[in-house]
Phi, psi and omega in degrees: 000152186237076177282098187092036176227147195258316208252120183276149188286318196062033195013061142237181190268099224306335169291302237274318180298288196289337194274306172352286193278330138340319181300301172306323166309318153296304152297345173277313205303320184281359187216352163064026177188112163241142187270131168204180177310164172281312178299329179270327213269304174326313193301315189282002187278326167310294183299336169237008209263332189264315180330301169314317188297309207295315194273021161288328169249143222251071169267164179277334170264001166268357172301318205277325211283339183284325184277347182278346169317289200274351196032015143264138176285311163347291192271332172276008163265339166316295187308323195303308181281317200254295161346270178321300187306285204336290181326325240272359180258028146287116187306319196176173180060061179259005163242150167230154180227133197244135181281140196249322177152252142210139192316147193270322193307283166244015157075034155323145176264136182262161179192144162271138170252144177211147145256150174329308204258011160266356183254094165311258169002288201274347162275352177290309208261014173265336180268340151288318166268023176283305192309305182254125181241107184232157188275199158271325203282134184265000130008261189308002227223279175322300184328297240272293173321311170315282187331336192266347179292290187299333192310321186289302172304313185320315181309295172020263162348273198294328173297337200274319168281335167305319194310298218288338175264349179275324177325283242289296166320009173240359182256000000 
């Protein structure tokens, strides 16, 4: 049983454990998404959420203390440049893990990991239900249409009489 223990093991050895989660980490920061088990994705969401805080201030010691993480210069200059501004006026929560289902090999539970403010599609279909705000009574709908009928007929209108006074003046 694994009772009271904070840390999943991942059936590995802690190098064998921190070099995982380095990869990984690199790899999401550089692709800004990735598929893995639901348990590594859980393991990394800890393991990279304080990296992301460190590298909203862009110092040479929180750069070194973030490369002893992550051991690439490639993914700590990604966070550093790219990341971080998007972030930086997020408080906290720069990942979401999203469940896909289970892996055909070994029936593994699959999960996407991402961050939030990189996923277009979902900052796209958030800002359409900002946008359209409506009543249900379909009423208001029948309103909104009447009005654009005469608007129309109006140009109409105001053209027939300019026509009418040139009639007179030509006889």
């Amino acid at each position: 049983m694994r009772h009271n223990k904070s840390v999943n093991h991942l059936g590995r050895q802690s190098g064998h454990r921190k070099a995982l989660l380095s990869n990984l980490a690199c790899s999401l920061i550089l692709k800004k998404r990735i598929t893995t088990t639901v348990a590594k994705a859980k393991a990394l969401k800890p393991y990279v959420e304080p990296l992301i805080t460190k590298s909203k201030e862009d110092t040479t010691h929180s750069r070194r203390v973030v490369f002893s993480y992550l051991k690439d210069k490639e993914a700590v200059t990604e966070l550093f440049r790219t990341i971080a501004p998007k972030i930086a006026e997020r408080p906290g929560g720069y990942l979401r893990i999203l469940h896909l289902g289970f892996r055909k090999g070994d029936a593994a539970d699959m999960a996407l990991i991402e961050f939030v403010d990189f996923n277009e599609a979902a900052l796209a279909s958030g800002s359409k239900k900002e946008a359209k705000k409506s009543t249900r009574r379909s009423r208001a709908k029948k309103a909104e249409a009447a009005p654009e009928a005469p608007v129309a007929e109006a140009p109409a209108a105001a053209e027939a009489p300019a026509e009418a006074p040139e009639a007179p003046a030509a006889e």
